[in-house]
C-alpha positions in Angstrom: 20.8 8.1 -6.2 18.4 7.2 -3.9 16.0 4.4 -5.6 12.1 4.4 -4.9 9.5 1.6 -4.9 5.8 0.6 -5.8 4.7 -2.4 -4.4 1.5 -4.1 -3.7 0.7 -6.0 -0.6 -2.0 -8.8 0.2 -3.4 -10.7 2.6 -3.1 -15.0 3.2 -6.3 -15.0 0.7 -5.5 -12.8 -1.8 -9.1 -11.1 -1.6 -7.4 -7.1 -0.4 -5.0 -5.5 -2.3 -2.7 -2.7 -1.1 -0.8 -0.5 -2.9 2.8 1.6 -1.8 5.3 3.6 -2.7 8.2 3.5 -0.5 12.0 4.6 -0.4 13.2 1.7 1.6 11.2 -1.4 1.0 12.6 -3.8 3.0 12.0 -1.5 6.0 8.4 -0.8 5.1 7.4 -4.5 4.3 8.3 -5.0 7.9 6.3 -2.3 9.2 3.6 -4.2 7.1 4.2 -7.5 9.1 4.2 -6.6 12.4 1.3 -4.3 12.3 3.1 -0.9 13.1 0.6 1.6 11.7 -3.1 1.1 12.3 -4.1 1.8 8.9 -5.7 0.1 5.5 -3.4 -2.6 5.1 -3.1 -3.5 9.1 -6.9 -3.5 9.4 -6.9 -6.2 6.2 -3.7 -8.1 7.6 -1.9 -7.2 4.4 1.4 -8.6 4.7 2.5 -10.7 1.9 4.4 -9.1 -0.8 3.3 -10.1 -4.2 4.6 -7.3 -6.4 7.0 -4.4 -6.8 9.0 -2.2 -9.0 12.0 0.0 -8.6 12.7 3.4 -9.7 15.4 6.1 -9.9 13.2 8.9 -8.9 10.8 9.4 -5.8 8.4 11.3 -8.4 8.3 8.6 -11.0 7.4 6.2 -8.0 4.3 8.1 -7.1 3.4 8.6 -10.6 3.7 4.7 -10.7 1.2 4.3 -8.0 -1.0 6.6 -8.8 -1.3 5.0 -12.1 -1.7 1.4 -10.5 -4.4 2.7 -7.9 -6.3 4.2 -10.7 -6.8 0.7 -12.4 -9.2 -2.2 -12.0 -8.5 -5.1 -9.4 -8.3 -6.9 -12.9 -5.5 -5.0 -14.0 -3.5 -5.5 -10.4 -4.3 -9.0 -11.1 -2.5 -9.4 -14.5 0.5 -7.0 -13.2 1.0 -9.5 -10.3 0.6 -12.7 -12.1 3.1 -10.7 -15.0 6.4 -11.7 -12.5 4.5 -13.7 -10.0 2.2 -16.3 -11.3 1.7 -18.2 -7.8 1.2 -15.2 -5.4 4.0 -16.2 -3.5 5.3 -13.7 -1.0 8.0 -11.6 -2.6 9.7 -10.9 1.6 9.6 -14.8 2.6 12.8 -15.1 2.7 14.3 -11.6 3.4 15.7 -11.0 6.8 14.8 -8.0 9.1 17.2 -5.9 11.4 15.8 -2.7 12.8 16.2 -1.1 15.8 
């Protein structure tokens, strides 16, 4: 089964926060770093991976997200610090090969 993911993105401050949902992470986090789509998290150099979850279903992902978009900054706060109490970036030490 193909496994799904919401994850939130930030930039070397921490003062944006992006949120995703995603089918292959690793791929999309890099997409993230080198800038590939001109969009919300390229304009705010959102590349740090400070948070994600996994899922089973594609649908239960974008419910996920949903739900996390609706909320406060607070409440993205707390779920970040919840599993990553220094902000550190999630990808630092993943290694990218794409064609």
């Amino acid at each position: 089964m193909q496994k799904s993911y919401v994850y939130i993105i930030t930039n070397k401050n921490n003062s944006v926060l992006y949120t995703g949902v995603t089918s292959n992470l690793i791929k999309r986090i890099h997409d993230h770093k080198i800038k590939k789509y001109n969009g919300f998290a390229a304009k705010y150099n959102c590349t740090k991976l400070v948070y994600f979850e996994e899922f089973t279903s594609i649908n239960n992902a974008i419910s996920r997200e949903k739900q996390i978009k609706a909320g406060s900054r607070e409440k993205k706060e707390q779920l970040i610090k919840s599993t990553n109490v220094n902000w550190e970036d999630l990808s630092d030490d993943w290694i990218f090969y794409f064609d």
